[in-house]
N, C-alpha and C positions, 0 to 999 in steps of 0.2 A: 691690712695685708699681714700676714701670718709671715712669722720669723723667717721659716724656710722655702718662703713665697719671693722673701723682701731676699734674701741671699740668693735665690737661684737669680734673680730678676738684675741686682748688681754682678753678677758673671762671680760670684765669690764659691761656689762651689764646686770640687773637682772631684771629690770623690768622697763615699760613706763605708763603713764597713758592714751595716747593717741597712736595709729599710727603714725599721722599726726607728733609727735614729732620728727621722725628720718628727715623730710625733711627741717625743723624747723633747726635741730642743725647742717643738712647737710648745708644748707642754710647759714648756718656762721655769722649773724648779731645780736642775739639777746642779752639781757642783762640775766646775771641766779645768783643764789646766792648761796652760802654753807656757813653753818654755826657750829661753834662750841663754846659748851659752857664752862669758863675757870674754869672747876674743878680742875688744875692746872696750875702752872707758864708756863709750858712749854707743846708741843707737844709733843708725842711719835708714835717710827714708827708705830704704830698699826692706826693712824688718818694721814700718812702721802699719802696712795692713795688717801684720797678723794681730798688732793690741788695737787695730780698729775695728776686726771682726770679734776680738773680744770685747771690745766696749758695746758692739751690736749683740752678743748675747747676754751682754750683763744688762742692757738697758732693757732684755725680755724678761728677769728675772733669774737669771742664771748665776750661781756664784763663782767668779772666776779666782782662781789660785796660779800666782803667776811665777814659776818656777827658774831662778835665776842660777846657772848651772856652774857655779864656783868649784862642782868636782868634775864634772863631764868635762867642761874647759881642759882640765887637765889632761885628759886623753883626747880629746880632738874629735869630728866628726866626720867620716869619710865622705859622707852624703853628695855625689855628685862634685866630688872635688878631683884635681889629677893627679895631687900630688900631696904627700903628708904635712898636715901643717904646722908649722912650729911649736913646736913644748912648750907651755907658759909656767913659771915660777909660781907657787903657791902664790906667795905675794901678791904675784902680780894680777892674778886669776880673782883676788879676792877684790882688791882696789878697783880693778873693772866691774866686777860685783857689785861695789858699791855704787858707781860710777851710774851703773844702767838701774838699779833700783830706784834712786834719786829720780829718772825719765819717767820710770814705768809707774811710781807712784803718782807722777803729775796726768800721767794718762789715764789713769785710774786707781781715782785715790780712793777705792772703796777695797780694793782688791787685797785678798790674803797674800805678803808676798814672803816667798820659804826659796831656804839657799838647798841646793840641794847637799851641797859641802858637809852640812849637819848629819847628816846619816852615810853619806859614802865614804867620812874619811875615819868612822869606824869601824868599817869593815874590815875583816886582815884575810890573808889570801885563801886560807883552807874554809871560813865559811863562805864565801867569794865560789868555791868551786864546787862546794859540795850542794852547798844553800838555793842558790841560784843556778851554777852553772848547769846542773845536771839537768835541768830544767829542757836545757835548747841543743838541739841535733843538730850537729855542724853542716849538713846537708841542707838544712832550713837557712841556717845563716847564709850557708854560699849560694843561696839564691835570690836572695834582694838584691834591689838593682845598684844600691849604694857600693853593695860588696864586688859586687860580677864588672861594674865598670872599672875597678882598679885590679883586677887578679894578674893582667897581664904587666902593667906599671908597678906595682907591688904594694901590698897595704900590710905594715904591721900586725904583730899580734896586738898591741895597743889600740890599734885602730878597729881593728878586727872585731873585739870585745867592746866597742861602742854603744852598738844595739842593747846587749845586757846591759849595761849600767844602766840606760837612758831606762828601759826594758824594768828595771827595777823601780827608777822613779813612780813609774808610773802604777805599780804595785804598790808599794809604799806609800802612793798619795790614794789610793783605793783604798789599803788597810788602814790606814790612821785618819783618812779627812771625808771620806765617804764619796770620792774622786770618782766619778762616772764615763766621764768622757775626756779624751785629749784633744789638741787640736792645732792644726799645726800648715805648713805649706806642701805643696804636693811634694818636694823630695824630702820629708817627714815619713810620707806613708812606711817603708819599712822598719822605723825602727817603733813608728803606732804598734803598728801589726806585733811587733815582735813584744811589746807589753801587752798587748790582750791576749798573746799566747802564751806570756805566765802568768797573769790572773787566772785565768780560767786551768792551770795547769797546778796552782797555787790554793785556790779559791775552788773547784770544781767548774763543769761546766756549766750549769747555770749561774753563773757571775753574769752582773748587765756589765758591762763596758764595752764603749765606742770608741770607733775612733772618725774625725771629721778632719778633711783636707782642703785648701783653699786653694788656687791657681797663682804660681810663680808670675809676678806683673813683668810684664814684657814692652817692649816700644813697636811702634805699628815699622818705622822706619828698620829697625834690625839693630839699632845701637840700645847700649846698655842701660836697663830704668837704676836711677841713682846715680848716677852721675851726672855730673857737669864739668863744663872744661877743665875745672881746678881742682877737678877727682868727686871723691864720696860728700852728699849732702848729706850732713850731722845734724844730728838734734840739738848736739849741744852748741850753743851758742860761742864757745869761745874756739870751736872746730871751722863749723859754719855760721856763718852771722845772720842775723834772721834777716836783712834786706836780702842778703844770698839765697836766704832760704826762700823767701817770697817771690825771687826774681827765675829762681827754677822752678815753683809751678806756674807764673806768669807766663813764660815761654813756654809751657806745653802747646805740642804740635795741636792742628785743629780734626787732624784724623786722630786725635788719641784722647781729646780732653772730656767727650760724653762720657768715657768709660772711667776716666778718671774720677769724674762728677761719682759716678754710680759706686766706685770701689773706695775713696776717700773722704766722701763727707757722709753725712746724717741729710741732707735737701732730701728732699720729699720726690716722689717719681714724677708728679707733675711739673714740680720747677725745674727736674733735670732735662724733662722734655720739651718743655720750653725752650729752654737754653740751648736744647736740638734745634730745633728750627729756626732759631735766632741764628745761629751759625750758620745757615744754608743761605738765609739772604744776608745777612747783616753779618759777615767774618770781620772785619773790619775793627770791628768795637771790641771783641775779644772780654765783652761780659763776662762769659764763661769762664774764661782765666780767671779773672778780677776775681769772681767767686770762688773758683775752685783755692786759689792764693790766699784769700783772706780767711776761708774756713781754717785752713789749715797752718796758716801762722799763727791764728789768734787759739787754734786749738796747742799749739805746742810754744809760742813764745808770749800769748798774749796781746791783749787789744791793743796795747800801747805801742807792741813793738811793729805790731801791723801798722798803726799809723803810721807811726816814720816811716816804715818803707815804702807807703803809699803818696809818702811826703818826699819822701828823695828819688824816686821815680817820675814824679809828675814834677821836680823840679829839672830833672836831668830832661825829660822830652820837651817842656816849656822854655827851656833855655835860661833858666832862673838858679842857676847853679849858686849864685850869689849869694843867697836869700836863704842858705842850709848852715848851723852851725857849723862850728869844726867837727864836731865826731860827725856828724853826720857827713859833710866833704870826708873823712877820713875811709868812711863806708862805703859811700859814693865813687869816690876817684879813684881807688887803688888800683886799678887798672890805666889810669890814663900815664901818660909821659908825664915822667916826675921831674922836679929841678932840686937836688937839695944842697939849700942857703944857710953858707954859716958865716954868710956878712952878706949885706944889701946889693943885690947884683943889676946892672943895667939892665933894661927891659932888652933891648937888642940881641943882649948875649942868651937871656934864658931865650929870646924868639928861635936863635940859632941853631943852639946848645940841643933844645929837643923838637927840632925839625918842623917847628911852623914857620920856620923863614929858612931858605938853602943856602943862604949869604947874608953877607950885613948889608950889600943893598938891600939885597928884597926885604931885608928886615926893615930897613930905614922907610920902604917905599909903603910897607903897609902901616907902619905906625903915623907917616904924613897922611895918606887917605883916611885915616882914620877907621882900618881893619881892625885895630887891636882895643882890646878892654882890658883891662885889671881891676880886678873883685866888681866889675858892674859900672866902672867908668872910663871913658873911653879916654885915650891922650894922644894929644900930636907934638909931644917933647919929644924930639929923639936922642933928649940926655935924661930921660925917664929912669928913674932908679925903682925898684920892686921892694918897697922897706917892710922890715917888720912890725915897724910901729903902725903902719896901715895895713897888715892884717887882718884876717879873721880870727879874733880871738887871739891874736899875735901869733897862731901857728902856719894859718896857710894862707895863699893867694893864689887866685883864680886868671890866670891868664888865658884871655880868649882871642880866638879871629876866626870873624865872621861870624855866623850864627850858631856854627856848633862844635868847632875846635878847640880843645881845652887842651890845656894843659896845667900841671898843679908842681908850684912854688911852697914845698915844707921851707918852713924858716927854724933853725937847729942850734942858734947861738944865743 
């Protein structure tokens, strides 16, 4: 299957600026770029198709140059926003710079990566206006749709002059890297457009450069893709933690996971089709998760970190909570009702304390029938102390009733 066979076929394309560009990318030689600007330290999955569709054109033969926008940051992009976005500090613009470099080289670590920082922050304002600006009719600009959704809201001159900068990058990676094509998510397309209309304004008109769009991922449901309950899914590990990470494409819904198969991994068309019809009769098994979860952790944390997750999930459904180290109970449980112990407390009082008993009878009455476990052993003392010296690892203890009520005993002294 031919590059722009395998893209239309995963729903990855939205829009071209030429025809002539499908034979171009089929073609497999050329240089392209994507860029993102470090509004923060890290990635999240909502920015993570667009380095997958570049790792899809780099695995055609394509050179991808991945543009980390340390000065565009600075001004902000209005693109489908409502409202102006915060100013970031030099500083701070560079440290998320670096932040998301560190990501992008792990996603591809073949890839030219250029700040754009290096060439806009010598720019001074009168070749700024003469150089480039004269370039672009303010009529052209106030008609992209990035600019025309805020005219009534209000969008800075700062914001305004977006498109130019971005506009120049992309000049700038034509004049000096042999830069062909950009590429980007559909509310990309006007400030693409707006660099091929000063190459070719720069360059003359026969200049080749493209421009390539991908479609904005969406939830079939109507709620927001990258999120989960506890906000934005990070790349980076110490934001989101890769059991987290593995547990939000786990639960993808089953009207949305074909597509997700098709826009997020490398699987081959005939295994995703499979994994079509296994869903129709066999939902249950949720294969498809499994896979779609494991490509993707083991692509951005690693084999090892997919296994634990695959290990503290299968112990949390099994009921084997016991049987997880401490980090990994630390992973695991942060959600459940905590107790935290900074002296050995009766079993009765943590039952009470966080609502697996509503009283000290009912506490008494489940620890006699023996409802209650602690770390995996069940007791019918009802002057049962919760020590630290029995422990996991001397930091937690696992208090259970029943089959699947947990609660978690931090020990803090």
């Amino acid at each position: 299957m031919k590059l722009m066979e395998d893209l239309k076929w995963r729903g990855l394309v939205y829009d071209m600026t030429a025809p002539e560009l499908e034979n171009v990318l089929n073609a497999g030689n050329s240089v392209f770029y994507l860029g993102a600007d470090p509004t923060a330290d890290s990635l999240h999955v909502g920015h993570l198709l667009a380095y997958l569709v570049a790792k899809r054109l780099e695995n055609a033969g394509h050179k991808p140059i991945l543009v980390i926008g340390g000065g565009t940051g600075l001004i902000g992009d209005p693109s489908f926003k409502n409202s102006e976005r915060p100013l970031l500090t030099i500083e701070t613009s560079l440290e998320n710079a670096a932040g998301i470099s560190k990501q992008v080289r792990h996603l591809l670590p073949q890839a030219a990566i250029v700040n754009n920082y290096d060439w806009l922050s010598s720019l001074n304002a009168i070749e700024f206006l003469r150089d480039i600006g004269k370039n672009f009719n303010v009529a052209y600009m106030m008609s992209k749709e990035s600019v025309k959704s805020r005219i009534e809201s209000g969008i800075s001159f700062t914001e305004f002059s977006y498109q130019i900068i971005q506009a120049w990058d992309f000049e700038h990676l034509f004049d000096k890297h042999a830069c062909q094509i950009q590429i980007g998510g559909q509310d990309q397309w006007g400030n693409i457009t707006s660099g091929l209309e000063l190459i070719r304004k720069v360059h003359g008109t026969d200049a080749k450069a493209y421009g390539f769009t991908f479609p904005l991922v969406t939830k079939s449901d109507g709620t927001k893709f990258g999120k989960s309950e506890s906000g934005a899914v990070w790349l980076d590990p110490l934001r989101t933690t890769p059991y987290d990470f593995y547990q939000y494409w786990i639960n993808t819904a089953d009207d949305d996971i074909v597509m997700r198969l098709k826009q997020f991994t490398f699987l081959s068309k005939a295994t995703i089709e499979a994994f079509a019809e296994e869903i129709k009769s066999h939902p249950e098994g949720r294969n498809a998760q499994k896979a779609l979860a494991k490509e993707l952790t083991v692509l951005v944390h690693g084999e090892a970190a997919w296994k634990e997750a695959v290990k503290i999930s299968e112990a949390l459904f099994q009921g084997d909570i016991e049987t997880l180290t401490a980090d990994e109970i630390g992973l695991a449980c942060k959600d459940l009702p905590r107790f935290e112990a900074n002296h050995d407390p009766l079993l009765l009082d943590v039952l009470v304390a966080t609502g697996l008993a509503s009283s000290k009878r009912d506490a008494r009455d489940l620890v006699s029938s023996g409802a209650v476990s602690v770390n995996g052993g069940k007791t019918l003392a009802l002057d049962a102390v919760v020590t630290q010296e029995n422990a996991i690892e001397g930091r937690y203890s696992i208090v259970r009733k029943g089959k699947k009520k947990y609660v978690l005993v931090s020990h803090t002294k």
